[in-house]
N, C-alpha and C positions, 0 to 999 in steps of 0.2 A: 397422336395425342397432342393437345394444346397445352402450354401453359399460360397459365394464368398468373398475371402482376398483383406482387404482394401488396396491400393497401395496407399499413399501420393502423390508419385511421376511420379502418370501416366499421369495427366494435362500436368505437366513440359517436359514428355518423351513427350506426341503427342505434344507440340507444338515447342520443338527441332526441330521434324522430322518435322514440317511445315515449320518453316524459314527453317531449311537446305536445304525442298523441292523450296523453292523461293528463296534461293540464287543460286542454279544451274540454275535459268531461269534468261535473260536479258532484259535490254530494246531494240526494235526493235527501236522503236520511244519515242519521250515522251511520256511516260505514256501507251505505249504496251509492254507489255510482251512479251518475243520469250516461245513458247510452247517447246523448246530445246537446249541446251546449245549449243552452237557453241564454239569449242575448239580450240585456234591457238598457234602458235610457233612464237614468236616474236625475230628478229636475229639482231643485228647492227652491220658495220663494219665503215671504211671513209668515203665509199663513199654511201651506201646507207642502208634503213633498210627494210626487208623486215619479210613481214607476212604470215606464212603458217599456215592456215584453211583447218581443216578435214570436209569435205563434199562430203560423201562416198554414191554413189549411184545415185547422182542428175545431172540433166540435166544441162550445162552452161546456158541456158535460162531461167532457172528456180534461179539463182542466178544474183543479184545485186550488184554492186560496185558502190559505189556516192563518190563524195565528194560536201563540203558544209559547209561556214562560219567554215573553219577550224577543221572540223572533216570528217573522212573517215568512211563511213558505207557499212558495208557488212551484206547485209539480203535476204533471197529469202524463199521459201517455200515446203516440201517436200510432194507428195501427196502420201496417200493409194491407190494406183495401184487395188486394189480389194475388193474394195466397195461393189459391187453386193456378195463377195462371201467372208464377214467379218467371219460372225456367222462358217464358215469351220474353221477354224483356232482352234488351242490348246490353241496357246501363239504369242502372240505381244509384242516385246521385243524391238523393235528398233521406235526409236521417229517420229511422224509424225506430220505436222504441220508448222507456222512460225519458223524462228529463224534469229538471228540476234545479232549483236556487234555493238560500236559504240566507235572508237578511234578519241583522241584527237590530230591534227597533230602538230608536234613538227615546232618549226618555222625552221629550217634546211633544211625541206623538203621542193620536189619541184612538187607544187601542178601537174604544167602544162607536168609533165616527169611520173608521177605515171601510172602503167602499171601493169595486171592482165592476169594470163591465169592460165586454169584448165589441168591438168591430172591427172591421175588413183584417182583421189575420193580428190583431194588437189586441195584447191583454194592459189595462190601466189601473194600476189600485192609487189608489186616494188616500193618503195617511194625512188629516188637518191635524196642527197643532195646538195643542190647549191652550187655551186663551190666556190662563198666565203668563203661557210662555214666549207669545207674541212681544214681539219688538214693538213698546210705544214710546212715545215723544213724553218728555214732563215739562207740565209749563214752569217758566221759573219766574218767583213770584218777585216785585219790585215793593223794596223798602224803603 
């Protein structure tokens, strides 16, 4: 029989690595987890702010964009393509599953102009800001 050295501090290591495992996951919905982090780029200029989402591999159809009482939600779901032929595999390394963010839209933005397209594995939504809200110059008039 071996013994084994006591660690004080291995409760505290696994449950480090548990919250840090559930802070990498989001909510899809209230109270849904996304089973995978969905990672974006968030950009502002004047005139509009726009969000690029890495979503590498997935169908446009297989991804959602809503908006809804002031928040913008982007969720869809990635499927195992090979199901039947799981147990062949080494290693599964890459996420599979819901996933999902859920931003809160700034009142500038204009809900009815927002606008999403997908290429090479990037989803892009487009949120312009209403024109009032744009930053402009005022001439100042000489007396």
């Amino acid at each position: 029989m071996s013994m084994i050295p006591y660690d004080p501090f291995r409760a505290m290591n696994t449950l480090h690595r548990e919250i840090g495992r559930l802070i990498d996951r989001d909510l899809v919905e209230e109270g849904v987890m996304s089973q995978w982090p969905l990672r974006v780029d968030i950009k502002e200029d004047a005139n509009q702010i726009t969000i690029h989402a890495d979503v590498p591999g997935m169908d446009q159809k297989d991804i959602q964009v809503n908006v809804d009482n002031g928040r913008l939600t982007i969720s869809g779901e990635r499927r195992f393509e090979d199901e039947a032929k799981r147990e062949q595999y080494h290693r599964i390394e890459r996420s599979y599953g819901q996933f999902g963010r859920i931003f809160q839209l700034p009142t500038t933005a204009s809900v009815e102009q927002i606008q999403a397209s997908y290429r090479n594995g990037v989803l892009e939504v487009v949120l312009p800001k209403l024109d009032e809200m744009k930053p402009r110059a005022i001439k100042i008039a000489v007396e």
